[in-house]
Backbone as CSV, one residue per row, in Angstrom:
resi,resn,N_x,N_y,N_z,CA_x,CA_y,CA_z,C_x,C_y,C_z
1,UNK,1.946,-144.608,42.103,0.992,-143.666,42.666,-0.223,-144.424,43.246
2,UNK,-0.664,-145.180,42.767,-1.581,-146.519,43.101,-1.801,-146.477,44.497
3,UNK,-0.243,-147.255,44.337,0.319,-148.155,45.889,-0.108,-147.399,47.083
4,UNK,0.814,-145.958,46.804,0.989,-145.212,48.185,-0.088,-144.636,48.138
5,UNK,-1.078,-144.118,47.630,-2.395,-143.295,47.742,-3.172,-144.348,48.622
6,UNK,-2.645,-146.107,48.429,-3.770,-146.776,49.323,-3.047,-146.782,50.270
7,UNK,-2.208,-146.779,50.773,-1.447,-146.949,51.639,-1.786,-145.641,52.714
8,UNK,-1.977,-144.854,51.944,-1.859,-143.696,52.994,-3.529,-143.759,53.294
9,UNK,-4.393,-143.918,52.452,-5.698,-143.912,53.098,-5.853,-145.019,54.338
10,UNK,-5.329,-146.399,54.319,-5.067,-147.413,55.267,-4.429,-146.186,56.953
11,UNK,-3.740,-145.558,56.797,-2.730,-144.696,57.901,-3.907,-144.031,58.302
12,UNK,-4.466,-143.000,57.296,-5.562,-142.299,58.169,-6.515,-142.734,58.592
13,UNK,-6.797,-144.097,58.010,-8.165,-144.363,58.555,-7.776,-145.237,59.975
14,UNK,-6.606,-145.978,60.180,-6.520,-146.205,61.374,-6.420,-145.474,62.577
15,UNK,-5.398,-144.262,62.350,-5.757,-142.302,63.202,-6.809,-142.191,63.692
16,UNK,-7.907,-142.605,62.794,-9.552,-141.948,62.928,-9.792,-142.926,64.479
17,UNK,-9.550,-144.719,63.727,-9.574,-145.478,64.814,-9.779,-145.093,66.375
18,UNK,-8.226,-144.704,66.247,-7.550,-144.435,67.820,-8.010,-143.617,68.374
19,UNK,-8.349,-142.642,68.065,-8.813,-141.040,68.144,-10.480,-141.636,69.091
20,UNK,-11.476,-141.979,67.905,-12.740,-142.281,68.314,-12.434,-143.230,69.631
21,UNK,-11.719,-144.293,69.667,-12.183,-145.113,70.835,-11.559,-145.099,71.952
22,UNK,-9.542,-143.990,72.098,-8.909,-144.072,72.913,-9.821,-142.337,73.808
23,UNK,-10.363,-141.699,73.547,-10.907,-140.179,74.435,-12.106,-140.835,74.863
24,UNK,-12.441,-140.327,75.873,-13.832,-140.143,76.483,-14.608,-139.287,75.938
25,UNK,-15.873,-139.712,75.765,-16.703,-138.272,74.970,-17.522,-137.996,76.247
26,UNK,-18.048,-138.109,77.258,-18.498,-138.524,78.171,-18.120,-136.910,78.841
27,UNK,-19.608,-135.944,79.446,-18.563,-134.839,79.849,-19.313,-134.858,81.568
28,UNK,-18.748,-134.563,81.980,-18.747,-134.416,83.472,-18.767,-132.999,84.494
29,UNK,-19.714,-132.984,85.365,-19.550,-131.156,85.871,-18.923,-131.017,87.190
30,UNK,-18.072,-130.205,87.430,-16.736,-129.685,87.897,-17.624,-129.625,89.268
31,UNK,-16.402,-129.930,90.052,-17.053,-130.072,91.796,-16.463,-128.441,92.372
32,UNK,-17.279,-127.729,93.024,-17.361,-126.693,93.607,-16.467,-126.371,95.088
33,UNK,-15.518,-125.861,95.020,-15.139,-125.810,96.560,-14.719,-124.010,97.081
34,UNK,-15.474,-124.133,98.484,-14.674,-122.899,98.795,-14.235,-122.399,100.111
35,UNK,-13.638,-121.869,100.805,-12.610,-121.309,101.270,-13.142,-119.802,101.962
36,UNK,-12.457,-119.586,103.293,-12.913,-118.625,104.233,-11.590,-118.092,104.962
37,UNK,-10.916,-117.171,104.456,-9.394,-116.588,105.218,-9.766,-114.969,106.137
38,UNK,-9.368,-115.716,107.509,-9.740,-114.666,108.316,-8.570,-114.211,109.450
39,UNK,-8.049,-112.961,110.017,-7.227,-112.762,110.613,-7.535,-112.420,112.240
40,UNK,-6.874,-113.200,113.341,-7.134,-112.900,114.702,-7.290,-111.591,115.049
41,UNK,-5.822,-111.030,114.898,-5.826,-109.627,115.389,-5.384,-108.606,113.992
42,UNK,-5.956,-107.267,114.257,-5.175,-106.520,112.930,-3.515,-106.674,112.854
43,UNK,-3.134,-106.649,112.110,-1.223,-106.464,111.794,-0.979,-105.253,110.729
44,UNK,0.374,-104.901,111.358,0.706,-103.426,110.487,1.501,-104.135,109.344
45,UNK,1.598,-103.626,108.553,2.607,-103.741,107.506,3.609,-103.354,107.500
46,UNK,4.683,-104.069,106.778,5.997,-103.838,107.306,6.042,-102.976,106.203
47,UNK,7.391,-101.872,106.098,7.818,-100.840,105.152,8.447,-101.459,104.000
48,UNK,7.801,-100.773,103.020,8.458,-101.261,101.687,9.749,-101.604,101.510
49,UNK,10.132,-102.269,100.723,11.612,-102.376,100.452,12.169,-101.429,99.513
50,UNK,12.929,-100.509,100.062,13.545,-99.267,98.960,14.940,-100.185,98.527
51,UNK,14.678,-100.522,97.445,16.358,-100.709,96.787,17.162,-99.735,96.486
52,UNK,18.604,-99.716,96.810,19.822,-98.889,96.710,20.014,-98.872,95.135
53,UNK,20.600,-97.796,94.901,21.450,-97.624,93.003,22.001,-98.654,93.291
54,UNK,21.815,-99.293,91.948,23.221,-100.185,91.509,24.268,-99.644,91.466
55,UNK,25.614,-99.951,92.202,26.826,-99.625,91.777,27.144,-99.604,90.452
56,UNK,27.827,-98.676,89.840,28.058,-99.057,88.554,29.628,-99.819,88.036
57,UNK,29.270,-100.485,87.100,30.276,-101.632,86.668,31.579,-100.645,86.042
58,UNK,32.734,-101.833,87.101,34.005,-100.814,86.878,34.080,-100.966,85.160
59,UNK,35.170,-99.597,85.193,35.459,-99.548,83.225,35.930,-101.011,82.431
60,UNK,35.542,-101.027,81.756,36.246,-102.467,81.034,37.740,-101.730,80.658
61,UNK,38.644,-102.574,80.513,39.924,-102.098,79.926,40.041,-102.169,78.682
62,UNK,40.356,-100.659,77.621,40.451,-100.150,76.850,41.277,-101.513,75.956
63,UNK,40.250,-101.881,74.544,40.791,-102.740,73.659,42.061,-102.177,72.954
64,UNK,43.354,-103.404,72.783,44.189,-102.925,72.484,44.289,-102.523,71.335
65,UNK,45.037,-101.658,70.377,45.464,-100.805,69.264,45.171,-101.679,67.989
66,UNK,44.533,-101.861,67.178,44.103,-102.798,65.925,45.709,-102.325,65.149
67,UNK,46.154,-103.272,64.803,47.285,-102.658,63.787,46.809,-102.313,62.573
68,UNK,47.815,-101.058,61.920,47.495,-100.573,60.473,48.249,-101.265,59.673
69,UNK,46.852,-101.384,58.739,47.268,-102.119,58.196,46.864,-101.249,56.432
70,UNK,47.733,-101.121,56.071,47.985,-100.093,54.535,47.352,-100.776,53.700
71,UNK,46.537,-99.944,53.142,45.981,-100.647,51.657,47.016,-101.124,50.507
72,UNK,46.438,-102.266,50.374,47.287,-102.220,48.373,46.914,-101.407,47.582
73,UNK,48.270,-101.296,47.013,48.066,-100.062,45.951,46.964,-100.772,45.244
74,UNK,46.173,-100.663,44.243,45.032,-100.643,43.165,45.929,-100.293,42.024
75,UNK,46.052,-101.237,41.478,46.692,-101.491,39.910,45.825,-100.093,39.221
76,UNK,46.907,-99.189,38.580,45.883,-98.334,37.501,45.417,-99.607,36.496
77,UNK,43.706,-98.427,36.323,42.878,-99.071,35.258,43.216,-99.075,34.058
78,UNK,43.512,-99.283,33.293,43.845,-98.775,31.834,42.802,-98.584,31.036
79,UNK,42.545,-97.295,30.333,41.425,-96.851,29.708,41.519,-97.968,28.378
80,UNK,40.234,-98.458,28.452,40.065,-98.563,26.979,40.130,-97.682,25.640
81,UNK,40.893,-98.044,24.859,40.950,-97.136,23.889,39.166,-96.554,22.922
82,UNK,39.259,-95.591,22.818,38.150,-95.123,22.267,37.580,-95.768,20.871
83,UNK,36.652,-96.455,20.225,36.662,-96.834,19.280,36.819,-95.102,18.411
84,UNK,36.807,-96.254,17.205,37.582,-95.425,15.987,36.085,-94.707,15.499
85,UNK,36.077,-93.131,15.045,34.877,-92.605,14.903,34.100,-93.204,13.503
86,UNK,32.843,-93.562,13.790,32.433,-93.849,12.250,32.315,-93.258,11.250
87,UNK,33.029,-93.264,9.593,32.952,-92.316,8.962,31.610,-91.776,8.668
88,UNK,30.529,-92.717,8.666,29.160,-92.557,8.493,27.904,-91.637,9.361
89,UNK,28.599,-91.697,10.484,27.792,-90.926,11.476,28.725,-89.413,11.148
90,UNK,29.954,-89.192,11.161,30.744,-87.895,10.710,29.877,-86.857,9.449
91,UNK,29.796,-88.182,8.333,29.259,-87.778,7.121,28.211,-86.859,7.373
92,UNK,26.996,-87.629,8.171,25.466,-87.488,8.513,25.332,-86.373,9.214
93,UNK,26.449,-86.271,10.495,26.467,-84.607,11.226,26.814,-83.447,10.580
94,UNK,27.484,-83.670,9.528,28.136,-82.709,8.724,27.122,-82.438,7.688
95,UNK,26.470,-83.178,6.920,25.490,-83.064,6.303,23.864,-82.643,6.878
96,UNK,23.596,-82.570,8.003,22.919,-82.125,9.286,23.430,-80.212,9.049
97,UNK,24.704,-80.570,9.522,25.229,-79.404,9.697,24.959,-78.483,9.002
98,UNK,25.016,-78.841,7.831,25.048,-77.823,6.406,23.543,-77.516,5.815
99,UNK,22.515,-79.058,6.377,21.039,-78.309,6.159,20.432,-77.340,6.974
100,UNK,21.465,-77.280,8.226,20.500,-76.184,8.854,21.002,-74.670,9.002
101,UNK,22.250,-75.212,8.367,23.376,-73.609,8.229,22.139,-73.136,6.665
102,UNK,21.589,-73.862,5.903,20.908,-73.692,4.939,19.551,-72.733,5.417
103,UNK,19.066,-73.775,6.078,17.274,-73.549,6.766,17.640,-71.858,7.341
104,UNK,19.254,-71.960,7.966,19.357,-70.921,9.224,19.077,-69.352,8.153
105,UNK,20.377,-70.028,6.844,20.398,-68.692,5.916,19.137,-68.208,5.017
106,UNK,18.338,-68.836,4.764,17.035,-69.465,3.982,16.186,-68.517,4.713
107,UNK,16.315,-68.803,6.265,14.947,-67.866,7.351,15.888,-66.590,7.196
108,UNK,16.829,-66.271,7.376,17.942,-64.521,7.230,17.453,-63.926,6.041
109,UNK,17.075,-64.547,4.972,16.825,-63.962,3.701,15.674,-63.519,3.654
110,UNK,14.742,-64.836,3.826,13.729,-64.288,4.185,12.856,-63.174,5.319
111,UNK,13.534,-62.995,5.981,13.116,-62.006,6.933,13.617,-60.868,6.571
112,UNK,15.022,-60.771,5.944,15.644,-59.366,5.361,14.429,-58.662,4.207
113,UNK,14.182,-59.793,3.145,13.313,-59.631,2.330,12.074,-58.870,2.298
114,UNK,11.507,-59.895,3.543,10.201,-59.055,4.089,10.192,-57.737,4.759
115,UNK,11.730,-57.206,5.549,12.041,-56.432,5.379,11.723,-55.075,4.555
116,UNK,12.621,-55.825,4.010,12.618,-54.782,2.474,11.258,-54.441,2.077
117,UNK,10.822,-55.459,1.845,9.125,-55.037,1.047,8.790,-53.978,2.562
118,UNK,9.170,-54.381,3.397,7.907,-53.417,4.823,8.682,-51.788,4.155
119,UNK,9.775,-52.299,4.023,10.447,-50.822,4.188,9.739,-49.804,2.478
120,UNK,9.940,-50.451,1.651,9.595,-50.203,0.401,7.783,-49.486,0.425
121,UNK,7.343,-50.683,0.995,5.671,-49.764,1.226,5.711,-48.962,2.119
122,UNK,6.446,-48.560,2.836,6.246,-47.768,3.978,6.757,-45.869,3.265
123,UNK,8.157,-46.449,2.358,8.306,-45.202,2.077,7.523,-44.824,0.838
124,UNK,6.969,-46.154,-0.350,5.921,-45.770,-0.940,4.677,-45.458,-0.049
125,UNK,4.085,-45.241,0.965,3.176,-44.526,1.708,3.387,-43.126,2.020
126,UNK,4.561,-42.963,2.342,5.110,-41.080,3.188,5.229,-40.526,1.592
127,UNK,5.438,-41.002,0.329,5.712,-40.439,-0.753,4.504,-40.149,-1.152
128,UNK,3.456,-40.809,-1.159,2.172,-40.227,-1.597,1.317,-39.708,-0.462
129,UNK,1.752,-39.600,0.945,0.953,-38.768,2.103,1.929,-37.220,1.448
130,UNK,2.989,-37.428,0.950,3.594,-36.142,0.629,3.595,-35.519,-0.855
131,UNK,2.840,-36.702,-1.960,2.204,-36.064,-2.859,1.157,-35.337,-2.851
132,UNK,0.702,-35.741,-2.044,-0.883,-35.011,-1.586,-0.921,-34.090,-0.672
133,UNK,-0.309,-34.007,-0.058,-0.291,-32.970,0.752,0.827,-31.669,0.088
134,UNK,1.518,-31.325,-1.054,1.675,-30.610,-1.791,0.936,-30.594,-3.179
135,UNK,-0.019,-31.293,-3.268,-1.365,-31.342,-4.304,-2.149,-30.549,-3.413
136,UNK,-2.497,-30.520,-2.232,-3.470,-29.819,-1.298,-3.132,-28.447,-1.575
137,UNK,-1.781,-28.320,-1.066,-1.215,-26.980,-1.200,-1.005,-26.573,-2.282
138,UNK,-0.912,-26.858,-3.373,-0.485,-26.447,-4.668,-2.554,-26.023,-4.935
139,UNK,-3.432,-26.981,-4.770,-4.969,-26.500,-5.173,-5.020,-25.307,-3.825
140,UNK,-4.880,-25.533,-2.416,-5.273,-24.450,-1.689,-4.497,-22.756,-2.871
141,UNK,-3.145,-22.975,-3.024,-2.815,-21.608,-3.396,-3.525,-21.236,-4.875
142,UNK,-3.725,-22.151,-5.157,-4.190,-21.716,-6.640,-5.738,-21.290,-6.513
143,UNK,-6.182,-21.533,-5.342,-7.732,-21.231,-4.929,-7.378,-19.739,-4.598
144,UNK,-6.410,-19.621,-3.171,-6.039,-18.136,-2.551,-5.860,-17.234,-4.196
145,UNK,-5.178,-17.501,-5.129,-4.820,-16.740,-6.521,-5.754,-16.232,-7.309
146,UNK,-6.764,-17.297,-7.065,-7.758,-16.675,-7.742,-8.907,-15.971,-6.897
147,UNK,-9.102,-16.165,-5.788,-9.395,-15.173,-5.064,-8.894,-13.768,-4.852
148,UNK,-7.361,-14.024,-4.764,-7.087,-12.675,-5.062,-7.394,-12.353,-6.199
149,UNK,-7.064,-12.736,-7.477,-7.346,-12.055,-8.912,-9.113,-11.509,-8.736
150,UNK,-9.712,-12.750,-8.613,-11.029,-12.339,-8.411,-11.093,-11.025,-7.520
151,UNK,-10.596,-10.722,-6.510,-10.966,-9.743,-5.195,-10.174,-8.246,-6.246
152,UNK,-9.027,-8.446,-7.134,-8.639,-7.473,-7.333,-9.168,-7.100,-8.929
153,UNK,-10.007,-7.972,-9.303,-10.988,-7.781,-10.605,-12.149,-6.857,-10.006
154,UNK,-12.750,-7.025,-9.324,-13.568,-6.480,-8.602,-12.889,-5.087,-8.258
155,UNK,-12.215,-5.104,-8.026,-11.725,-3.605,-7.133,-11.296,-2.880,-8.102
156,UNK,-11.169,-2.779,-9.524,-10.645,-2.582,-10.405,-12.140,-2.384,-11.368
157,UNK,-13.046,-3.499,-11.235,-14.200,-2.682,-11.886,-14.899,-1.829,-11.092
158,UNK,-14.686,-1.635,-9.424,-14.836,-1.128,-8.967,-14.760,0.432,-8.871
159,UNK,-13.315,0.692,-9.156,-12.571,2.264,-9.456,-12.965,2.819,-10.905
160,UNK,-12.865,1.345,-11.923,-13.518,2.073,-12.758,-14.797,2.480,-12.989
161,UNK,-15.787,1.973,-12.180,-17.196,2.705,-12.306,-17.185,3.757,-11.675
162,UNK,-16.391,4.253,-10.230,-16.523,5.325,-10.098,-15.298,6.373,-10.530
163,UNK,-14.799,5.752,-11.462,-14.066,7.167,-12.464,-15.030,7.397,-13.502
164,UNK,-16.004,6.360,-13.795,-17.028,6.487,-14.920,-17.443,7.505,-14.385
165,UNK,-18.406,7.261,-12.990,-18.725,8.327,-12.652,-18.658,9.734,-12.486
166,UNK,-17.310,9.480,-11.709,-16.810,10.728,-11.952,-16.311,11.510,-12.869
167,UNK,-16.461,10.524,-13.758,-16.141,11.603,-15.489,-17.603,12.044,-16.089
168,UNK,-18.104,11.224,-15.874,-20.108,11.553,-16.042,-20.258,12.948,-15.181
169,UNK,-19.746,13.201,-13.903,-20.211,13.868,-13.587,-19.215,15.367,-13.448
170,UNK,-18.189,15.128,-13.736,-17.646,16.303,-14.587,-17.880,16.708,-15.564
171,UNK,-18.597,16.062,-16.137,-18.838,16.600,-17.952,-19.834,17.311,-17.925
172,UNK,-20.607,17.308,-16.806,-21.729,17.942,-16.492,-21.174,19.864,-16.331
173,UNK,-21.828,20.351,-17.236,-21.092,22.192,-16.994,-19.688,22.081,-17.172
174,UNK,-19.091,20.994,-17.749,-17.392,21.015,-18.255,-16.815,22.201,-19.417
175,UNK,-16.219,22.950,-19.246,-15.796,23.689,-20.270,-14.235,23.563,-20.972
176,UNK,-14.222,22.094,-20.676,-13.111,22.261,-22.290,-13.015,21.752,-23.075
177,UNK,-12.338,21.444,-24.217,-12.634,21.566,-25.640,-12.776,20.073,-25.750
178,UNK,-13.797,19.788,-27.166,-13.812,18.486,-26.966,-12.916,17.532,-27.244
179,UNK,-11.726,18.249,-27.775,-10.725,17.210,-27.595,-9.851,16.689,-26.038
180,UNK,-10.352,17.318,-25.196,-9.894,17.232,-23.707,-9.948,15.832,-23.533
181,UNK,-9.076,15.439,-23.172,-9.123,13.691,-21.965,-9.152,14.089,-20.688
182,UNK,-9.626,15.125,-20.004,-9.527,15.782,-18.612,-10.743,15.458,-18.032
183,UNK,-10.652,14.774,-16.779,-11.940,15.080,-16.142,-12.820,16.045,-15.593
184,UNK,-11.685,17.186,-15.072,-12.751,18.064,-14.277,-13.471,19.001,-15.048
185,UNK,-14.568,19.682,-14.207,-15.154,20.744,-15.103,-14.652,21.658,-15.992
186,UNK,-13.249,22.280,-15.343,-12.277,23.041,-15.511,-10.777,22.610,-15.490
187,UNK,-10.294,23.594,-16.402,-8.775,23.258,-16.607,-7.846,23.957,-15.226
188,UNK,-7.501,23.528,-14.270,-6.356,23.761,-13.238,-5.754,24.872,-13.609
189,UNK,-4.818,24.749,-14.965,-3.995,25.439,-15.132,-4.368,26.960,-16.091
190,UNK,-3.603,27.463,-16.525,-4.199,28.456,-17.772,-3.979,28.077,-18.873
191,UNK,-4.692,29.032,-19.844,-4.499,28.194,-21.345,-3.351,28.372,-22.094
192,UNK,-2.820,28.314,-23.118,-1.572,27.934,-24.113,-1.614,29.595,-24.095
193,UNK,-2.922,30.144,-24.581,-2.403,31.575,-25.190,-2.185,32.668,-23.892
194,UNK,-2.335,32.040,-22.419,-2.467,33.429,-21.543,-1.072,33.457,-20.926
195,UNK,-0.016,32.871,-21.038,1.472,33.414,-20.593,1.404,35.045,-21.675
196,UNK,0.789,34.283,-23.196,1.317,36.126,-23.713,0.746,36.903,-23.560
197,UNK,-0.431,36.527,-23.165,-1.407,37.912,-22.928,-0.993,38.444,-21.973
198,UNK,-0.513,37.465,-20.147,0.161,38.178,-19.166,1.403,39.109,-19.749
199,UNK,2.511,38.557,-20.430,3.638,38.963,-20.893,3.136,40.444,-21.363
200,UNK,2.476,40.606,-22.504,1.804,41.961,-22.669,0.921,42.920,-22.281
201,UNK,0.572,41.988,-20.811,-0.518,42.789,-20.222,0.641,43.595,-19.301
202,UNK,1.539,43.126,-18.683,3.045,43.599,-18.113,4.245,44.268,-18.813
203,UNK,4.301,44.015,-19.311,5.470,44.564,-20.557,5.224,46.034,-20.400
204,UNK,4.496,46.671,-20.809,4.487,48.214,-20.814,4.706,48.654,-19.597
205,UNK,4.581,48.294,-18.407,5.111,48.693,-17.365,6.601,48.640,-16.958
206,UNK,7.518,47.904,-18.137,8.694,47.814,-17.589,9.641,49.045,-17.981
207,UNK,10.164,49.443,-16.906,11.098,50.702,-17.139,12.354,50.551,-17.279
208,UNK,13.207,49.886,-19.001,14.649,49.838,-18.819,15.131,49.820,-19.979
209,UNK,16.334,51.156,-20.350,16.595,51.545,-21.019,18.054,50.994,-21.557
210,UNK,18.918,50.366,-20.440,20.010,49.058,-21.153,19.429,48.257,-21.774
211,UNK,20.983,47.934,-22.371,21.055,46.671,-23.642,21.286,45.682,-22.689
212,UNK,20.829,44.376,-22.997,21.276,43.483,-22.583,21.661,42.199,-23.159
213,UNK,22.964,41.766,-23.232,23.668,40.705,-24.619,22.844,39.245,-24.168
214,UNK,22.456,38.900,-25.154,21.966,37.795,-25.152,20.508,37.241,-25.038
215,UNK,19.947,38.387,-24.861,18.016,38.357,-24.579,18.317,37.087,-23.136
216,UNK,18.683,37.393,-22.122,17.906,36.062,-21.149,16.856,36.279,-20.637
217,UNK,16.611,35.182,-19.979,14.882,35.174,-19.850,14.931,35.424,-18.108
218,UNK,13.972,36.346,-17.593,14.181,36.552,-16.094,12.636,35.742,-15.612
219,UNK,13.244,34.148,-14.968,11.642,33.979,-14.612,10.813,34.175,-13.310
220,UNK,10.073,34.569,-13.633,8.959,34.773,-12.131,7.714,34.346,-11.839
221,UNK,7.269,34.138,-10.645,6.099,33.252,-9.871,4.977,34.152,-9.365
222,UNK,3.982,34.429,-10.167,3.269,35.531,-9.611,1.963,34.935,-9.318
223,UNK,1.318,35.439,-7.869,0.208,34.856,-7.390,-0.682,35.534,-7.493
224,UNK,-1.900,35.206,-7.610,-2.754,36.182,-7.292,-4.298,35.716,-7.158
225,UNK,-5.157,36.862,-6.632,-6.332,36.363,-5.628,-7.484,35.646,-6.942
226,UNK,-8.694,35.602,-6.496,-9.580,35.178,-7.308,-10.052,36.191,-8.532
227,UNK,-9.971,37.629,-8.208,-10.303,38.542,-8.595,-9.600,39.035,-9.429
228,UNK,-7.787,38.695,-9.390,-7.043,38.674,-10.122,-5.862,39.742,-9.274
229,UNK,-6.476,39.937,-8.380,-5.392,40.787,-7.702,-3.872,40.625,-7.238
230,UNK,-2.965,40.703,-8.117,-1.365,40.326,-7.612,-1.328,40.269,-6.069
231,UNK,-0.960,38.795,-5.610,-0.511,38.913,-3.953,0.349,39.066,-3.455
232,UNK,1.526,38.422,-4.879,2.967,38.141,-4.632,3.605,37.598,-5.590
233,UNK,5.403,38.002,-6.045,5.863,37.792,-6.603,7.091,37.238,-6.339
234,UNK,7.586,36.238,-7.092,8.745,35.617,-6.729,10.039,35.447,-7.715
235,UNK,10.861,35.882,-7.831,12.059,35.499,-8.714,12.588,34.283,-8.700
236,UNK,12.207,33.588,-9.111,12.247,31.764,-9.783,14.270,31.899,-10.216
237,UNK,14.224,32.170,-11.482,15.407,31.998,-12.079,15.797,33.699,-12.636
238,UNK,16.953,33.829,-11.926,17.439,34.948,-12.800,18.236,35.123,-14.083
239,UNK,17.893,36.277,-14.811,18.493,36.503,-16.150,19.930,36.500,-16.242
240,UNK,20.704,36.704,-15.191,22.419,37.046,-14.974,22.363,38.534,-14.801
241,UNK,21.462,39.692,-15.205,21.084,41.217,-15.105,20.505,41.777,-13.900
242,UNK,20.831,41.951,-13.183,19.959,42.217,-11.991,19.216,43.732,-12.182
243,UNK,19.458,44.388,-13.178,18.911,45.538,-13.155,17.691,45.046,-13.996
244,UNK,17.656,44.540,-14.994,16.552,43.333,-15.669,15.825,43.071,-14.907
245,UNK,16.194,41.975,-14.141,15.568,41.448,-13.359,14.680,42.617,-12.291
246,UNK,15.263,43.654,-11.421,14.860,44.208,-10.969,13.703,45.231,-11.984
247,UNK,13.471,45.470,-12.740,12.729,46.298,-13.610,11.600,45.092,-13.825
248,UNK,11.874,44.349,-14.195,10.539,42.926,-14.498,9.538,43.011,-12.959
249,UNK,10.537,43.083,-11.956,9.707,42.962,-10.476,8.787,44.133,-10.156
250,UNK,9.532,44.978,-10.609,9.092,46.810,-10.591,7.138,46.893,-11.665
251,UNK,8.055,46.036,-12.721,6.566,46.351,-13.435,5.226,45.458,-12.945
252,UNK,5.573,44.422,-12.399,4.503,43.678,-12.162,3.748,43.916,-10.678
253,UNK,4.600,45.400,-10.096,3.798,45.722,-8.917,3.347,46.804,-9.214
254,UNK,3.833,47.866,-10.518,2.922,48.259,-11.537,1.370,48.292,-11.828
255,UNK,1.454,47.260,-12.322,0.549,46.275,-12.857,-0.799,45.869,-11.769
256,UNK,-0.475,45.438,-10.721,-1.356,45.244,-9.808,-2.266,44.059,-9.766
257,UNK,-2.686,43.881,-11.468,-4.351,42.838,-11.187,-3.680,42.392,-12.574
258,UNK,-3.811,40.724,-12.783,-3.614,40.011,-13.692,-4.861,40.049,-14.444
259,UNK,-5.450,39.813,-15.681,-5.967,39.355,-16.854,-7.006,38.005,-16.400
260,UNK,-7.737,38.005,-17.259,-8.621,36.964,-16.952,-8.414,35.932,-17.591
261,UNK,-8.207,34.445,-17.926,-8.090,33.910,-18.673,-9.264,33.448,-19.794
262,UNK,-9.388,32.854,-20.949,-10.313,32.501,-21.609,-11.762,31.805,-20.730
263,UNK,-11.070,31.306,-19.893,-12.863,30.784,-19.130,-13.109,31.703,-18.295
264,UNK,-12.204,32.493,-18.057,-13.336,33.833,-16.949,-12.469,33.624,-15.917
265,UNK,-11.863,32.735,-15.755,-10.685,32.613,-13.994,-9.588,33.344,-14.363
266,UNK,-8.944,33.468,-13.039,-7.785,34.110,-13.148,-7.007,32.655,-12.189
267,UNK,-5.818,32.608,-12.793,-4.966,31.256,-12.243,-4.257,32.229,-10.954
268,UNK,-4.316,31.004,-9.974,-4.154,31.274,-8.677,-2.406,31.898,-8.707
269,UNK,-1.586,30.761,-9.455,0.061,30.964,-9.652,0.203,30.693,-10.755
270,UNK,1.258,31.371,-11.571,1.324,31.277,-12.867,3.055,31.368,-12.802
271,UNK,4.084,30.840,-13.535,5.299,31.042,-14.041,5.389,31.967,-15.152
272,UNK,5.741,32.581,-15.136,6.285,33.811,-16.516,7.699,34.188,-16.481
273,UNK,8.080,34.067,-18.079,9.686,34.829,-18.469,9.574,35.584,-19.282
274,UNK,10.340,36.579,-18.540,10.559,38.221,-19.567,11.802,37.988,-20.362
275,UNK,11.796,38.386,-21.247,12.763,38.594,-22.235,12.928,40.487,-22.810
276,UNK,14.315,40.887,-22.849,14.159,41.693,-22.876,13.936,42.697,-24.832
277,UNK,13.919,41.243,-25.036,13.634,41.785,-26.682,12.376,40.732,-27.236
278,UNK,11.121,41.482,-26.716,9.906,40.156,-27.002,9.229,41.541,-27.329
């Protein structure tokens, strides 16, 4: 490395040599010349040159037919045989397999489950919206019950103050006996003893001189005014005698004016039976 490093500085520095002393450095200024082109007479110009189409180049003659030439058949490839499956990776998919057939049944249960509970509170909810709402109804009717009882307690002490009343105020000028449970002033009907007093107040008027078997009783409906005046008589039930019967009717138009009863009235209608052996 020495050698040639001097060696080569010796080369360039002689280059430098030649260079510096074989050129001129010396510069020099360019001589000027010029020129005057002038024409005698004007001249026309001649007409352009129009070039013709190129003829065109006859056809080349059609290259002859390349021969066919048939491929070689291509040897079939022969597949490599498949390696043999590893029992270990088999194991691992199968065991794969079965944790997530696990995970899969694991989430089914659980969601059935939760299920269940939704379903379970839901119908424990409608069971007590439907305890209560026949608790409502069971307190509403038992409220309506006693309103009614109440409404018909009332209406009931109601009637009885004015039957109080109105027994207060029948008793006022009442004439019957004090064993009476009757309200009105007066008894409606007549008393126990005035069928016989009618019976004998009539009786002597009857005109009939047959027997008759069996004593029957001929009954009759006799009306009469305030005054006591007979208005009308009616044959109710007959004796089976019609001549009886007819003699009972005979006497009580007889008769004319009924009897007064024990309070001073005379009863508006009265029932009476004749017998013909009384």
């Amino acid at each position: 490395m020495g050698t040639g490093a001097v060696l080569a500085l010796l080369v360039h520095a002689g280059l430098v040599a030649a260079l510096a002393f074989g050129v001129s450095w010396r510069a020099q200024a360019p001589e000027t010349v010029s020129a005057e082109l002038w024409s005698a007479l004007p001249q026309v110009a001649a007409p352009r040159l129009v070039e013709s189409a190129p003829k065109p180049p006859p056809p080349e003659p059609a290259p002859p037919p390349k021969p066919v030439v048939e491929p070689k058949p291509t040897p079939p490839v022969e597949k490599a045989a498949p390696p043999p499956p590893d029992p270990e990776i088999a194991l691992r998919r199968e065991r794969l397999e079965r944790e997530k057939q696990a995970r899969e049944k694991a989430e089914q249960a659980r969601i059935e489950k939760a299920k269940a509970e939704s379903d379970r509170k839901e119908k424990e909810r409608l069971a007590k919206l439907e305890r209560d709402r026949l608790a409502k109804a069971q307190r509403e009717q038992e409220l309506r019950e006693k309103q009614q009882q109440e409404k018909a307690a009332e209406l009931r002490l109601a009637q009885q103050r004015e039957e109080n009343l109105k027994r207060m105020m029948g008793q006022i000028g009442a004439t019957g006996s004090p064993s009476s449970t009757g309200t009105a002033a007066q008894d409606s009907g007549p008393s126990r003893s005035y069928a016989g007093r009618l019976v004998a107040h009539i009786k002597p008027n009857i005109v009939f001189t047959d027997t008759v078997a069996g004593n029957p009783a001929a009954e009759v409906e006799v009306r009469a005014g305030p005054t006591g005046v007979i208005v009308s008589r009616r044959l109710v039930k007959s004796s089976g005698n019609k001549d009886w019967d007819e003699a009972v009717l005979r006497a009580i138009d007889r008769t004319g004016t009924l009897p007064r009863d024990v309070d001073g009235r005379v009863p508006s209608t009265i029932l009476v039976a004749f017998r013909p052996q009384e």
